[in-house]
LOMI-513136 format. One record per residue: residue in one letter; x, y, z of N, C-alpha, C, O in turn. Coordinates in steps of 0.1 Angstrom, whole numbers. Layout:
N
PT   residuo     nc1     nc2     nc3    cac1    cac2    cac3     cc1     cc2     cc3     oc1     oc2     oc3
PT         A       X       Y       Z       X       Y       Z       X       Y       Z       X       Y       Z
...
END
This chain:
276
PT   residuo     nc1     nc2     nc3    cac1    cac2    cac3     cc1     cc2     cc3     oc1     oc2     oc3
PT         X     -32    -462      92     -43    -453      89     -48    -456      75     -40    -455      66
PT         X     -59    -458      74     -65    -459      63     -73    -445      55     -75    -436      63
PT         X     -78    -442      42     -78    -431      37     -94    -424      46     -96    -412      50
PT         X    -103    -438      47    -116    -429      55    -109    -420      69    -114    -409      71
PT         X     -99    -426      77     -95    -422      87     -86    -407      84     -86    -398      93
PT         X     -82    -407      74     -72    -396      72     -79    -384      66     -74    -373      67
PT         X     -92    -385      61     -98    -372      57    -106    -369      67    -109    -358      70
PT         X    -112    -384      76    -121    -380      92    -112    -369      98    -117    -360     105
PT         X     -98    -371      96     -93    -364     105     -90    -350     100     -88    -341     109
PT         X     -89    -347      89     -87    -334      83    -101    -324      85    -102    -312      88
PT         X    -115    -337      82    -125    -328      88    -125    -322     100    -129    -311     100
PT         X    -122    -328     109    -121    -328     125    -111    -317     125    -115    -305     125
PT         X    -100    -319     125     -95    -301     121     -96    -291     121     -93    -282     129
PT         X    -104    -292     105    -111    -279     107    -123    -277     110    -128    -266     107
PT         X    -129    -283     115    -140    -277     124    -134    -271     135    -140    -262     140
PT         X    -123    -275     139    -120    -267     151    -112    -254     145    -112    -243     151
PT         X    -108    -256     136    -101    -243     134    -110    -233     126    -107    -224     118
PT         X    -121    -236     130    -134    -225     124    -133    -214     134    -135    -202     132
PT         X    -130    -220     146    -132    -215     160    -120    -208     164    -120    -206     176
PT         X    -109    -203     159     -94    -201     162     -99    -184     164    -106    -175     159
PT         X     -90    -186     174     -99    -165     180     -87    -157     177     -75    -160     178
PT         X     -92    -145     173     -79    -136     167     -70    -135     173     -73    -134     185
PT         X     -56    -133     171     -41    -136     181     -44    -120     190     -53    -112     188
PT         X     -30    -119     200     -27    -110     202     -14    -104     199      -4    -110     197
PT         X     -15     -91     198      -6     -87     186       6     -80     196      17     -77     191
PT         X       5     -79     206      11     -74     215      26     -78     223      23     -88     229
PT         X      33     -77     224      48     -82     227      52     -91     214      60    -101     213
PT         X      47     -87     209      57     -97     195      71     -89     186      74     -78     181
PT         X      77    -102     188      97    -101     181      95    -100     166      90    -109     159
PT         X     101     -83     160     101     -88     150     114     -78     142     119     -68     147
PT         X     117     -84     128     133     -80     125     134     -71     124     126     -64     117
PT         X     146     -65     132     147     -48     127     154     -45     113     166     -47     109
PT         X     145     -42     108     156     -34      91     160     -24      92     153     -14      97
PT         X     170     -23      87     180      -9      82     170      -2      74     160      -7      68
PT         X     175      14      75     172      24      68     171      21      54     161      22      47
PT         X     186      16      51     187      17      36     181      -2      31     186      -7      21
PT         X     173      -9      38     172     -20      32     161     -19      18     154     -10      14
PT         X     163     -34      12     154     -30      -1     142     -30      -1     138     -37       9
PT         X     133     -24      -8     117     -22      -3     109     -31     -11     113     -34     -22
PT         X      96     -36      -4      89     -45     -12      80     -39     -12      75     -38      -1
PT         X      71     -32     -21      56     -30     -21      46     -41     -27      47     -44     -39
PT         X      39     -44     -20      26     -52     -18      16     -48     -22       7     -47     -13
PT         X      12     -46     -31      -1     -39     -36     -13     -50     -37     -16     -59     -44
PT         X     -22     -42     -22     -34     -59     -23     -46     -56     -27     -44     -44     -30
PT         X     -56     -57     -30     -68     -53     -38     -79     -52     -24     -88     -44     -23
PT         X     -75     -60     -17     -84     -56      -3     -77     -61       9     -67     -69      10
PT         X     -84     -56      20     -73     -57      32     -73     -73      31     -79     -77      21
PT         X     -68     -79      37     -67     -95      38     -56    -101      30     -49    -109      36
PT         X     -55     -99      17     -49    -102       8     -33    -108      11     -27    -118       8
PT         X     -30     -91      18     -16     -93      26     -11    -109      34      -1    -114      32
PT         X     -18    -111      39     -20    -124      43     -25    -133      36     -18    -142      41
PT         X     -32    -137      28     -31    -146      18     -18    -150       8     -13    -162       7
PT         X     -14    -140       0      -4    -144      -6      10    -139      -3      19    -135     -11
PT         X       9    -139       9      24    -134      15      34    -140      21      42    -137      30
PT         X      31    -152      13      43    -159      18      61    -157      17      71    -157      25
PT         X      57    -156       0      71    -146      -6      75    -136       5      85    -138      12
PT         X      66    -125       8      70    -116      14      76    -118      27      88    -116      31
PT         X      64    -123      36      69    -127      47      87    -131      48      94    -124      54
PT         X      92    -144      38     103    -149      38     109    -132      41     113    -126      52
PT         X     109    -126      27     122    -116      23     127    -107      38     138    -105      42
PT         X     111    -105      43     110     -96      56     124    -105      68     134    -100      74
PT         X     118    -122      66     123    -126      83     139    -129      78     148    -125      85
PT         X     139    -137      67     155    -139      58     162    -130      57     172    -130      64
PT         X     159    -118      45     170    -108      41     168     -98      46     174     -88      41
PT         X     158     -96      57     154     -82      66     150     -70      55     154     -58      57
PT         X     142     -75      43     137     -63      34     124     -56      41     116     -63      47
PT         X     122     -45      39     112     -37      42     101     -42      38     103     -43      26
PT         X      91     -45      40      75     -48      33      66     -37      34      60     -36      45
PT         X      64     -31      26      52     -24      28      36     -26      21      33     -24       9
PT         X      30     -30      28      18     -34      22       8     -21      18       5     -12      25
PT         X       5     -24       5       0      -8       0     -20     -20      -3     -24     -29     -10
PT         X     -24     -10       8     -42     -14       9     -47      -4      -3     -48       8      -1
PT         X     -49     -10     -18     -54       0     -29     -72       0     -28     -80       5     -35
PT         X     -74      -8     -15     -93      -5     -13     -93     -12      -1     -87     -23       0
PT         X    -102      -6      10    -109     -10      18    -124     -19      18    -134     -21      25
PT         X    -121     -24       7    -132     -32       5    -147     -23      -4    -146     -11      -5
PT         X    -155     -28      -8    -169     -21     -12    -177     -16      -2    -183      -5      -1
PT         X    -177     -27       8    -189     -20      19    -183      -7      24    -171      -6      28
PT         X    -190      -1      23    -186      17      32    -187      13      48    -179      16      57
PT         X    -195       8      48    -202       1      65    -194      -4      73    -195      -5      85
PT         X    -184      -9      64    -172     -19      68    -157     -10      68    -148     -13      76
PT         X    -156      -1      61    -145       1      59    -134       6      73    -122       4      74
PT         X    -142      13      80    -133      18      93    -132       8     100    -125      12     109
PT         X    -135      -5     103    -131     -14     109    -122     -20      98    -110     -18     100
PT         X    -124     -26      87    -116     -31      80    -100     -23      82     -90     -30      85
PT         X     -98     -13      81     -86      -5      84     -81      -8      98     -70      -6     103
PT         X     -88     -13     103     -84     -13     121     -77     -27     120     -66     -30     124
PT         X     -87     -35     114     -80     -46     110     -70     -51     100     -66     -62     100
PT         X     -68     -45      94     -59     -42      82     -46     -43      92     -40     -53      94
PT         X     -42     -28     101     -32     -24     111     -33     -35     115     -25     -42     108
PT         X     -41     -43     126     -36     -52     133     -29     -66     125     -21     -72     132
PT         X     -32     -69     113     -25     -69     111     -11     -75     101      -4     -85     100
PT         X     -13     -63      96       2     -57      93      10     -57     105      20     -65     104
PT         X       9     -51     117      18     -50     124      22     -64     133      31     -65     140
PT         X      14     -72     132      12     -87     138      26     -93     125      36     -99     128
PT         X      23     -88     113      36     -95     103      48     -88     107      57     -95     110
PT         X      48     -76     108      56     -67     110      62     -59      93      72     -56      88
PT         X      46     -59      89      46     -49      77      45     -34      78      40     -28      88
PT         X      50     -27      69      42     -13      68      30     -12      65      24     -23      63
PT         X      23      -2      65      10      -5      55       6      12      52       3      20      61
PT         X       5      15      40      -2      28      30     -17      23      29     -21      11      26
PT         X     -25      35      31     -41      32      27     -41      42      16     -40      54      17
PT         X     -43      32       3     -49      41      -8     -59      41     -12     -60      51     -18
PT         X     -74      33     -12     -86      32     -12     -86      40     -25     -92      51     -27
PT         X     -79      33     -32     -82      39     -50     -96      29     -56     -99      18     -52
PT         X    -101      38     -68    -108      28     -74    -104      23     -90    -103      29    -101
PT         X    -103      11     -87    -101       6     -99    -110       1    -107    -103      -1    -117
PT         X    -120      -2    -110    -131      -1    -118    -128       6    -132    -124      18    -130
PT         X    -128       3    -144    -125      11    -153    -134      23    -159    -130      33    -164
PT         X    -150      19    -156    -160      32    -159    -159      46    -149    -166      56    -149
PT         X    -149      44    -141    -148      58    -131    -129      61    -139    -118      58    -136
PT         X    -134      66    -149    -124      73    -155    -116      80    -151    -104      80    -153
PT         X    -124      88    -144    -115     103    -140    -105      97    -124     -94     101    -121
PT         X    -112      88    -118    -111      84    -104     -98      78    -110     -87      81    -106
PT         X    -101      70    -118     -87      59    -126     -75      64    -128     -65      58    -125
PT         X     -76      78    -133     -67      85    -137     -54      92    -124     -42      93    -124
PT         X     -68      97    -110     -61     105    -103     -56      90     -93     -50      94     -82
PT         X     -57      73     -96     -55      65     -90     -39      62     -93     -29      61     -86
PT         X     -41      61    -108     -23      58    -116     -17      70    -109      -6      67    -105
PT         X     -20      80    -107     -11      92    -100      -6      83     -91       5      77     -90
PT         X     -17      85     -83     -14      81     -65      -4      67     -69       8      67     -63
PT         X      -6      60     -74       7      47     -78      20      52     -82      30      46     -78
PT         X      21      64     -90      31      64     -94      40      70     -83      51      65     -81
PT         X      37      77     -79      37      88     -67      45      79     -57      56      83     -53
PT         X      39      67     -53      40      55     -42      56      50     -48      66      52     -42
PT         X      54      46     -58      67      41     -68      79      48     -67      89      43     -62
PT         X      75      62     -71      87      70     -73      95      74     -57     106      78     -56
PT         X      86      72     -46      89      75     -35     100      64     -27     112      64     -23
PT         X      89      54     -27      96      39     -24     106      37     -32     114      30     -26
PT         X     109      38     -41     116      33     -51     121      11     -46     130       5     -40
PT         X     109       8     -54     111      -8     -45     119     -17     -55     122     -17     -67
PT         X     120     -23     -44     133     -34     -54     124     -45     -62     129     -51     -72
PT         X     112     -47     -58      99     -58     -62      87     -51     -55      86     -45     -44
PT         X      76     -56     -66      66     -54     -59      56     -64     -60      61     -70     -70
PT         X      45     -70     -57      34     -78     -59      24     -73     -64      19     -62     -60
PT         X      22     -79     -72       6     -71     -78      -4     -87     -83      -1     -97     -89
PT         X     -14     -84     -78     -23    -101     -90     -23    -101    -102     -24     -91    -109
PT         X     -22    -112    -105     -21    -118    -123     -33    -111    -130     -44    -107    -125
PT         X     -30    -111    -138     -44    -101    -149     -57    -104    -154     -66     -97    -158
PT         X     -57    -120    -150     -74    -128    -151     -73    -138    -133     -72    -150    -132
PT         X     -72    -130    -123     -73    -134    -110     -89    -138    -110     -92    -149    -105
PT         X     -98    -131    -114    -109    -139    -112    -122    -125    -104    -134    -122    -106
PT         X    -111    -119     -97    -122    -110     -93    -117     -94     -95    -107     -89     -91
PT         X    -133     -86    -105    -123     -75    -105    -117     -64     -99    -112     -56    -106
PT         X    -118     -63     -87    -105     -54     -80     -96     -62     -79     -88     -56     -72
PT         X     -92     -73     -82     -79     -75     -83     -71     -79     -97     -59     -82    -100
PT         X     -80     -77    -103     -78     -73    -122     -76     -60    -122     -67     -57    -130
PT         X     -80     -54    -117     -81     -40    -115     -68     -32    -114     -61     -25    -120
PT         X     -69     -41    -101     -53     -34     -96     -41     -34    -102     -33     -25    -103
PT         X     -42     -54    -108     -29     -60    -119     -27     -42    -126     -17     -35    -125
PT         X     -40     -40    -133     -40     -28    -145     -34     -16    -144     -25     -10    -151
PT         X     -44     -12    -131     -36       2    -121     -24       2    -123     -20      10    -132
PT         X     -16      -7    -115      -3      -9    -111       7      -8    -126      19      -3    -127
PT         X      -1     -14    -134       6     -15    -146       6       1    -150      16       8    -151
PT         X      -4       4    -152      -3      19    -160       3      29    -155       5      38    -162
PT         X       8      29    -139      11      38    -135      30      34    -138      37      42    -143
PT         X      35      19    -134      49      14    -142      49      20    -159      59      23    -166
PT         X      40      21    -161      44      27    -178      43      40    -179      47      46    -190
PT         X      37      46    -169      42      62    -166      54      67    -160      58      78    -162
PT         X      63      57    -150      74      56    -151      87      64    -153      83      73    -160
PT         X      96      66    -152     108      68    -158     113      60    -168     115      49    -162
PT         X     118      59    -180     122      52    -188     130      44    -179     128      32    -181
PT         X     142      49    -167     150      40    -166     145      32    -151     152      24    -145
PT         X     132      34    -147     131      28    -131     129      13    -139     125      12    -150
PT         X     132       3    -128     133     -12    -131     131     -14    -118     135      -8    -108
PT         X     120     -25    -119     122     -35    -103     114     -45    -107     106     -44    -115
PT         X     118     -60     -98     114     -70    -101      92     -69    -100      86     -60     -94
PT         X      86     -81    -106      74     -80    -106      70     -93    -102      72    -103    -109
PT         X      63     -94     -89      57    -107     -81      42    -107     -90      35     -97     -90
PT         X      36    -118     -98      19    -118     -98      17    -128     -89      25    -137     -88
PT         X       5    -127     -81       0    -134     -74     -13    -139     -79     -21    -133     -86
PT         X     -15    -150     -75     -30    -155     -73     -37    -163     -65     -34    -173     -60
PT         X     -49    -155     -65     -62    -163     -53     -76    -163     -60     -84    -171     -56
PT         X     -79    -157     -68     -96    -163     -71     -97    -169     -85    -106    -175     -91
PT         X     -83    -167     -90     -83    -170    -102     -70    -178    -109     -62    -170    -112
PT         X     -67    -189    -111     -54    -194    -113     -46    -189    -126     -52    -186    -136
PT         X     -34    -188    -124     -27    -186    -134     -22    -193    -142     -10    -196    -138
PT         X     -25    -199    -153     -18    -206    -165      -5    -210    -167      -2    -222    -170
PT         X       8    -198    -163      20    -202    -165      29    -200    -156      40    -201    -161
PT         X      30    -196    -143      36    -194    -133      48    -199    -136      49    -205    -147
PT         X      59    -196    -128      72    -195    -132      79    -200    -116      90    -206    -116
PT         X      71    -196    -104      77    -199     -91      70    -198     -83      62    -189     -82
PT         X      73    -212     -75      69    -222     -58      80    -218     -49      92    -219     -49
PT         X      68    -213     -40      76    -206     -28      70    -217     -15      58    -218     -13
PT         X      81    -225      -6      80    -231       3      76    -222      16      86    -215      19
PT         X      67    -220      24      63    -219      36      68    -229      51      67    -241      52
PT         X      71    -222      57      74    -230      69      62    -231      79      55    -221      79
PT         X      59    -240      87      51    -243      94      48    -232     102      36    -229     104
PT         X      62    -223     109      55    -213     119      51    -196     107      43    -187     111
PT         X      59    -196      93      55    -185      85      37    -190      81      29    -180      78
PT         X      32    -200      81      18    -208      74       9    -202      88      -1    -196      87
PT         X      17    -206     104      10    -201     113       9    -187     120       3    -183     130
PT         X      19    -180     110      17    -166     116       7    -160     107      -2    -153     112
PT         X       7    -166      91      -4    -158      82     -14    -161      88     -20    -152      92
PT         X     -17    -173      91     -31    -178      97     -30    -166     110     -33    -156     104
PT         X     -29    -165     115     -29    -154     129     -31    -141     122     -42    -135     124
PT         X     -25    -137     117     -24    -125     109     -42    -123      98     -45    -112      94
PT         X     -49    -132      96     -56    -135      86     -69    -137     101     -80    -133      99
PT         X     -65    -141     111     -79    -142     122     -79    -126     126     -89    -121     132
PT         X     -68    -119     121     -72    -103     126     -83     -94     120     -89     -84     125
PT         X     -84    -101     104     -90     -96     100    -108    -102     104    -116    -109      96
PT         X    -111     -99     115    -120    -105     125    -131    -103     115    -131    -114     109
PT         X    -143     -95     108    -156     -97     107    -152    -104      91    -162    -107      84
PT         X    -138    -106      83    -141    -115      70    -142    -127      70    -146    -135      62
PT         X    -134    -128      85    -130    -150      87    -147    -151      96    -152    -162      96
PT         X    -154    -142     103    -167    -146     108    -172    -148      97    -169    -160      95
PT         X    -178    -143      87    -187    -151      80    -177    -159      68    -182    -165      58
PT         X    -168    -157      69    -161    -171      59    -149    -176      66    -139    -169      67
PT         X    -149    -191      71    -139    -185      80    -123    -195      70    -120    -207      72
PT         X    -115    -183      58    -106    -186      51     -94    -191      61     -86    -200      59
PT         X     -94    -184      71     -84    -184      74     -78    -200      81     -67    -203      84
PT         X     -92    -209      84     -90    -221      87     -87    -230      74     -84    -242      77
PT         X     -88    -227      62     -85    -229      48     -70    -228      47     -64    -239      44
PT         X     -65    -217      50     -51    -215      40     -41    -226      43     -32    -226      34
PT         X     -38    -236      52     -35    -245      50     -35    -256      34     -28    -260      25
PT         X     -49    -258      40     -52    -262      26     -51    -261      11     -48    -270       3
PT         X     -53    -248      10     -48    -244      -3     -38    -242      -4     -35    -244     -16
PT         X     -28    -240       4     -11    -241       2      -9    -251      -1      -2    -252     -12
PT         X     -13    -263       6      -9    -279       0     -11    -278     -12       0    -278     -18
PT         X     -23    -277     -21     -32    -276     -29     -24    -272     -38     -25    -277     -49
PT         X     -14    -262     -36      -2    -247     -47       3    -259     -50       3    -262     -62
PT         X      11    -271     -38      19    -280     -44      19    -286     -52      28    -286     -60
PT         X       5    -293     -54      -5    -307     -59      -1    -297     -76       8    -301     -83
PT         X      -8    -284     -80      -5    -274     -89       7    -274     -93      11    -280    -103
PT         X      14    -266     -87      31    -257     -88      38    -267     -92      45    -265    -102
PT         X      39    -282     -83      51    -290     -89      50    -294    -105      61    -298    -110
PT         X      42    -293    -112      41    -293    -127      43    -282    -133      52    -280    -141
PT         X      32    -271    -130      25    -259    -138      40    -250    -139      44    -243    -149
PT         X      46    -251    -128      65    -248    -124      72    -254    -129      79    -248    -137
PT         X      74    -265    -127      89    -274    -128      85    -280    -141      95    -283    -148
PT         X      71    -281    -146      73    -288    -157      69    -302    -159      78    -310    -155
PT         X      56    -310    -166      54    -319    -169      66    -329    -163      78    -328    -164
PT         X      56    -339    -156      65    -354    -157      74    -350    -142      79    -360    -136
PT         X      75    -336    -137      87    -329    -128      84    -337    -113      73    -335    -108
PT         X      91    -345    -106      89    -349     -95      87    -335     -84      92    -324     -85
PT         X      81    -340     -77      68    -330     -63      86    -323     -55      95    -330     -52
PT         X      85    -311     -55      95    -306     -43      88    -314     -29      75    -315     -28
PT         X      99    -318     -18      92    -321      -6      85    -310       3      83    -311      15
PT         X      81    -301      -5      71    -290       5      62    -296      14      62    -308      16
PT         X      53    -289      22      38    -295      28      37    -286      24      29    -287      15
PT         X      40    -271      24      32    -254      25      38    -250      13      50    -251      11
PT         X      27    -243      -1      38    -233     -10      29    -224     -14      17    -225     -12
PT         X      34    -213     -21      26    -205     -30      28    -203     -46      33    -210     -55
PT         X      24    -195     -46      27    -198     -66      27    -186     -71      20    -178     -64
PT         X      32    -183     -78      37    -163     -80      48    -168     -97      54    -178    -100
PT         X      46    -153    -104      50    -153    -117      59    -140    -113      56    -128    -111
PT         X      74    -147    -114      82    -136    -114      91    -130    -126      98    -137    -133
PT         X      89    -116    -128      93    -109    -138     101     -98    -132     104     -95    -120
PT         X     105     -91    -145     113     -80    -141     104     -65    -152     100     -64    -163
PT         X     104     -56    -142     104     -42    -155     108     -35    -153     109     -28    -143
PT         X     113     -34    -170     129     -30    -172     127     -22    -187     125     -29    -197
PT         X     127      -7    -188     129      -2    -198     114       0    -202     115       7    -213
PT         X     102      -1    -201      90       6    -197      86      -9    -203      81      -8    -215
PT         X      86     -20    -200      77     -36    -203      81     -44    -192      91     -40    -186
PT         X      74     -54    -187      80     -65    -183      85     -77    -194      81     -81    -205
PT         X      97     -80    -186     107     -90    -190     107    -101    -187     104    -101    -175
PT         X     109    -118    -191     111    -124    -182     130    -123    -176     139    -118    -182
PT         X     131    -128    -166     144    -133    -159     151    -143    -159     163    -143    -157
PT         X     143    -153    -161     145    -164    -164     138    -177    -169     126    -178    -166
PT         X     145    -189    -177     136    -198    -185     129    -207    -176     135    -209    -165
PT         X     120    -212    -176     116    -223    -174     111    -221    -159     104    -210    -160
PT         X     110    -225    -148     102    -223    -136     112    -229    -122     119    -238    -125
PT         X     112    -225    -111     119    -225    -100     112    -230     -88     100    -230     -89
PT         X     115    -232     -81     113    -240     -65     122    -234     -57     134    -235     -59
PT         X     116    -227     -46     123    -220     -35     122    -223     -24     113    -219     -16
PT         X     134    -235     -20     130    -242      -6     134    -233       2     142    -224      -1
PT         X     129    -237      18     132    -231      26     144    -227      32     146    -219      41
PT         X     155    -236      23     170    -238      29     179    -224      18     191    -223      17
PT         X     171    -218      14     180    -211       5     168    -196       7     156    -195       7
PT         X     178    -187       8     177    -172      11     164    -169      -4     164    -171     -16
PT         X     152    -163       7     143    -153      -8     151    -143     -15     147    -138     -26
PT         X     161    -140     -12     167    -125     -18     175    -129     -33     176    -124     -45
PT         X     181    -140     -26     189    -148     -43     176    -151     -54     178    -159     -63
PT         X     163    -145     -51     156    -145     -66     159    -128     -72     158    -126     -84
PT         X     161    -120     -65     161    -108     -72     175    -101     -68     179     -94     -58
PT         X     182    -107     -80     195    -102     -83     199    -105    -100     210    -102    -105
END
């Protein structure tokens, strides 16, 4: 195969996978968790998200059978859209076999008072769940409800109890992050359930269709991650699929780091041995 033939063929791909029709969510196997397992809250800035950078999650769910609950902090801007976006949100979440909270907070910082009764509603979520890790986007993601949220999420951790602690996932998608710390490996059928999970969200992949994308950009985390992670000069983990996430800990009312330098999380080793 020569290089013209090898991207003919990636074109060819996705053109078909423009066309991939939303799954069915119906008779699907998925892990039962215990009562007392550890809780993940997901805090996404709009429905979809969940499926974008949920690869981490996904793992902890199918590996260490942790709880996921995906907390929707907005239904998007359009009003027009929003009761379907929820419909599709449910489908799916429950296609991952996530929880899912609708908080349709606003984060915007000129709606002050809204901001205010938003950190409640977070803290509230916190103190309830009491989660072992949560996800939130990096602080210059690029777009701002999900700068937003980074902030939200923060201010309501620093309202806190002095003594609550749980680890801290950043994510990113519109905006790259500078110093990431951990590459999370994807498996072929977790890459194809997000994709499935990501066709539910039916009228965002019609007019863009990302979800024939995330392939792509997961490679793309590699091409990234194996340096921006491991470190100048650092030879490539043999991934094909990863994500890229900045993991911390908050502990004593700041985040902490955990550890030096940057990590690779292949598929042969349990997500749970990062938060311990």
């Amino acid at each position: 195969m020569n290089s013209r033939q090898y991207v003919s063929q990636f074109e060819r791909l996705f053109k078909k996978g423009r066309s991939l029709s939303a799954v069915k969510i119906s008779q699907r196997v998925r892990p039962k968790i215990s009562t007392n397992a550890p809780t993940v809250l997901l805090f996404s800035p709009h429905p979809d998200d969940e499926c974008i950078i949920g690869g981490l999650a996904l793992r902890l769910l199918r590996e260490s059978k942790w709880k996921v609950v995906n907390v929707a902090v907005t239904l998007g801007s359009k009003r027009t859209r929003q009761r379907a976006r929820l419909c599709e949100l449910k489908n799916a979440c429950d296609f991952l076999g996530f929880v899912f909270l609708v908080g349709d907070l606003e984060t915007r910082k000129k709606y002050r008072t809204k901001r205010n009764a938003a950190v409640k509603i977070i803290s509230r979520i916190l103190a309830e769940q009491k989660p072992r890790a949560i996800f939130i986007p990096h602080e210059a993601d690029g777009h701002p409800t999900h700068v937003g949220t980074h902030f939200l999420v923060l201010d309501a951790l620093k309202k806190s109890p002095r003594n609550f602690s749980c680890f801290v996932v950043e994510t990113e998608f519109w905006g790259q992050m500078t110093n990431p710390n951990l590459l999370v490996e994807s498996s072929v059928k977790d890459v194809s359930d997000l994709i499935s999970a990501l066709s539910l969200h039916v009228g965002e992949v019609k007019r863009n269709p990302y979800h024939a994308r995330l392939p792509a950009w997961m490679m793309d985390n590699m091409r990234r991650g194996a340096e921006l992670v491991g470190g100048k000069g650092t030879v490539a983990p043999d991934f094909s699929f990863g994500t890229i996430y900045r993991l911390q800990e908050w502990h004593e009312g700041k985040l902490r780091k955990i550890f030096s330098g940057g990590k690779f999380l292949p598929q042969s080793k349990n997500a749970a041995g990062l938060f311990r």
